[in-house]
BAPA-992806 format. One line per field, with one value per residue (C-alpha): residue number from 1; residue in three letters; x, z, y. Coordinates in steps of 0.1 Angstrom, whole numbers, plus 5000, padded with zeros to 4 digits. Each point is the difference from the previous one (the first is absolute). Example, Ala and Ser with C-alpha at 12.3 -4.5 7.8 and 13.67 -1.06 7.14 Angstrom:
! BAPA-992806
lumfi	1, 2
pator	Ala, Ser
xx	5123, 5014
zz	5078, 4993
yy	4955, 5034
//
This chain:
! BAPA-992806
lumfi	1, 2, 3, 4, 5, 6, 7, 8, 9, 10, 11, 12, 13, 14, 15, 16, 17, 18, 19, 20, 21, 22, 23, 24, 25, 26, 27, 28, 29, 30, 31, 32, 33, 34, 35, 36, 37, 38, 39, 40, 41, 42, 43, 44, 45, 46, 47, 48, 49, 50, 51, 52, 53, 54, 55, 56, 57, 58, 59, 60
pator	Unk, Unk, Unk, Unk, Unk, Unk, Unk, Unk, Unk, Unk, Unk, Unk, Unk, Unk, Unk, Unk, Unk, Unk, Unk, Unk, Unk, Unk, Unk, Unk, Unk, Unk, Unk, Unk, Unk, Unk, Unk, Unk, Unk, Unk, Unk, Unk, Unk, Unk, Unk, Unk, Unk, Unk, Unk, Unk, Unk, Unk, Unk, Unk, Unk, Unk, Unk, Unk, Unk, Unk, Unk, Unk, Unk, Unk, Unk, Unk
xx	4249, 4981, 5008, 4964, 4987, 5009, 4993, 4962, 4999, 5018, 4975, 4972, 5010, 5002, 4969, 4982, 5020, 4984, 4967, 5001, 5021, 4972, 4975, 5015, 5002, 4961, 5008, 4986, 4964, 4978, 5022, 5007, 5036, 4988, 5014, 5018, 5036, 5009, 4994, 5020, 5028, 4997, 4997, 5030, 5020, 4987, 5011, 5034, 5005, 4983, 5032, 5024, 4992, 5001, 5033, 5013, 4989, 5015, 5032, 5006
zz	0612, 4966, 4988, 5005, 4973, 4971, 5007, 5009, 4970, 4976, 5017, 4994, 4961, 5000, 5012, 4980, 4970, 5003, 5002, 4969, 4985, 5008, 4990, 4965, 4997, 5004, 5030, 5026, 4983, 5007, 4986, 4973, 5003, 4994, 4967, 4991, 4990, 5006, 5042, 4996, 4992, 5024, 5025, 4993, 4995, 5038, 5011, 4988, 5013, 5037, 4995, 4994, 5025, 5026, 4991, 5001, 5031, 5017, 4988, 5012
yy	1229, 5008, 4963, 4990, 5030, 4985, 4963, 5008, 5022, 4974, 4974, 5023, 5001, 4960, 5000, 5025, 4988, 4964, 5007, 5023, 4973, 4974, 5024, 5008, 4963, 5000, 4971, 5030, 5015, 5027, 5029, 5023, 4983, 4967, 4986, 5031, 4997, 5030, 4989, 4969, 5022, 5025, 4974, 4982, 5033, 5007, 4967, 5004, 5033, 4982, 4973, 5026, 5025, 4970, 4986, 5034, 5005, 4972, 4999, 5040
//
């Protein structure tokens, strides 16, 4: 029943993930973020943990 909790918020972290990603990258401007390293990891990090909190909720 609870099934759908974790995909949204694994979809959520993709989602936020990529723009810092793109924004640490400096391909999204107009932020603090933008051309920061520090953001490109954290973003990547966020998209991992989206990827893994999805496939862990489909296969229970």
């Amino acid at each position: 029943m609870r099934k759908w909790l974790p995909i949204v918020l694994g979809a959520l972290l993709i989602l936020v993930g990529g723009v810092w990603t793109g924004q640490g990258l400096g391909y999204i401007t107009g932020s603090f973020m933008t051309g920061e390293r520090l953001w490109t990891s954290i973003g990547l990090v966020c998209v991992a943990a989206g990827l893994v909190l999805i496939v862990w909720a489909v296969r229970r």
